[in-house]
C-alpha positions in Angstrom: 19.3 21.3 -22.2 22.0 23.0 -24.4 24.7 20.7 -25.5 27.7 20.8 -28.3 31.5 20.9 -29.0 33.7 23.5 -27.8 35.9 23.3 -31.0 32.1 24.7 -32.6 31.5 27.2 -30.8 33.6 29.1 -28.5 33.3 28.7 -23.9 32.9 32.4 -24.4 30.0 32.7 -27.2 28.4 29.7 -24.6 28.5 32.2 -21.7 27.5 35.1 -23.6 24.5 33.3 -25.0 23.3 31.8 -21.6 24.0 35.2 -19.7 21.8 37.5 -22.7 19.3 34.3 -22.1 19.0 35.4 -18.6 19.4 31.7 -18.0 19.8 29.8 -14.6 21.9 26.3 -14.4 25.2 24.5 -14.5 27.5 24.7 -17.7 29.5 21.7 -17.3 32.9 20.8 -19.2 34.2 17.3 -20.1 36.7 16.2 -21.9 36.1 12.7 -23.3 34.0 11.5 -20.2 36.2 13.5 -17.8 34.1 16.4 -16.1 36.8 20.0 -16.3 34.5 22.2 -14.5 31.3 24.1 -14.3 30.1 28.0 -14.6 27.1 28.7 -12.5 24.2 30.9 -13.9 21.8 32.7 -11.9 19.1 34.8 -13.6 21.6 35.3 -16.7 24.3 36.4 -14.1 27.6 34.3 -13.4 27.6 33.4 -10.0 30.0 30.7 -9.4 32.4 28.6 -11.1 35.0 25.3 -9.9 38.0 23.8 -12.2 40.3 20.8 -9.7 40.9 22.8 -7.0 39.9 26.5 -8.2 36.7 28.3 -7.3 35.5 31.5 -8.7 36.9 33.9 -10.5 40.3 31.6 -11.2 38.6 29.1 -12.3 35.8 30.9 -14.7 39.3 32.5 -16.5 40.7 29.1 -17.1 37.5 27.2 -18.1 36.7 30.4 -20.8 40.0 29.3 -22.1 39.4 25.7 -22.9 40.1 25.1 -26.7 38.5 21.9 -27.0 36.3 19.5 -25.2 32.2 19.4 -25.2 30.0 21.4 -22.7 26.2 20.7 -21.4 24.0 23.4 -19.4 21.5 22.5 -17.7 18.5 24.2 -15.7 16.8 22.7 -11.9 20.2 21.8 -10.7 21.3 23.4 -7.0 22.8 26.4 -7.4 26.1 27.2 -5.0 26.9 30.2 -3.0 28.1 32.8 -4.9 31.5 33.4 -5.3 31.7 36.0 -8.5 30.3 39.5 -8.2 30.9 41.0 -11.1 28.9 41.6 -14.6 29.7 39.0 -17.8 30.8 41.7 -19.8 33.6 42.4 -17.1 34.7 38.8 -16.8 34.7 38.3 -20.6 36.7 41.6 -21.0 39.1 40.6 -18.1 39.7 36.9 -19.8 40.5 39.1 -23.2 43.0 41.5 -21.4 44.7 38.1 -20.1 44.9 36.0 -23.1 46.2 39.4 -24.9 48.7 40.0 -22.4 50.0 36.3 -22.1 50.8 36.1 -26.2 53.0 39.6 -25.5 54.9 37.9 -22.8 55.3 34.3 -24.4 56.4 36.5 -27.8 59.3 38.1 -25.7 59.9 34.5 -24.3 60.5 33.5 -27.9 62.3 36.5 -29.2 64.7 36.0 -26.1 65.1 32.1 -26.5 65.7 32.8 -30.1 68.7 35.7 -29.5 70.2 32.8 -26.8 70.0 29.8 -29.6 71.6 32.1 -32.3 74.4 32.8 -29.9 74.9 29.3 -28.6 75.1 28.4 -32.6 77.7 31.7 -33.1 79.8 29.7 -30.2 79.4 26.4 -31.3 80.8 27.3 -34.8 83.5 29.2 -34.0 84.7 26.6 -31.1 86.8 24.0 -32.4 86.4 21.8 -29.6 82.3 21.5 -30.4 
């Protein structure tokens, strides 16, 4: 059994390690006592993962993004269908793309929410009524 923190070490150092391993299990997520999810392992491959309602693919992205919490594998437990066909590496790089390409968008979020405050301040100082 492999247990720790995720604030220690990282969801996607966990995969890496359990996939170069060629490991088969369950790598579970909890938060407090609360179970998040689980990524399947089959022969060092990712097979399966679930998150609420998600399965697969959606839910592997959003579990490799969990900043904190504490995570367990564990071997001998029944293995699911599988629902993910491709390599680590791919998933891993995919997740990366994402996370990059959500900070560019939630940077031009801020830059434009910025522009609109500095205007609604430009207004509110020249209105006498304000």
């Amino acid at each position: 059994m492999l247990k720790g923190n995720i604030q220690d070490v990282s969801v996607a150092s966990v995969v890496q390690l359990c996939c170069q391993e060629k490991k088969s299990g369950c790598l579970s997520f909890y938060k407090d006592t609360i179970k998040i999810g689980d990524i399947y392992f089959q022969d060092g491959e990712i097979i399966a993962a679930q998150m609420d309602n998600l399965s697969g693919e959606k839910a592997f992205y959003k579990l490799i993004r969990l900043k904190s919490g504490e995570f367990i594998f564990q071997n001998n437990v029944p293995l699911p269908q599988r629902q993910i066909n491709n390599s680590f590496e791919y998933l891993l790089l995919e997740a990366a793309r994402y996370e990059d390409e959500m900070k560019v968008y939630l940077d031009s979020i801020v830059k434009k929410l910025t522009k609109i405050v500095g205007k609604i301040k430009e207004i509110e100082e020249a209105s006498p009524f304000i």
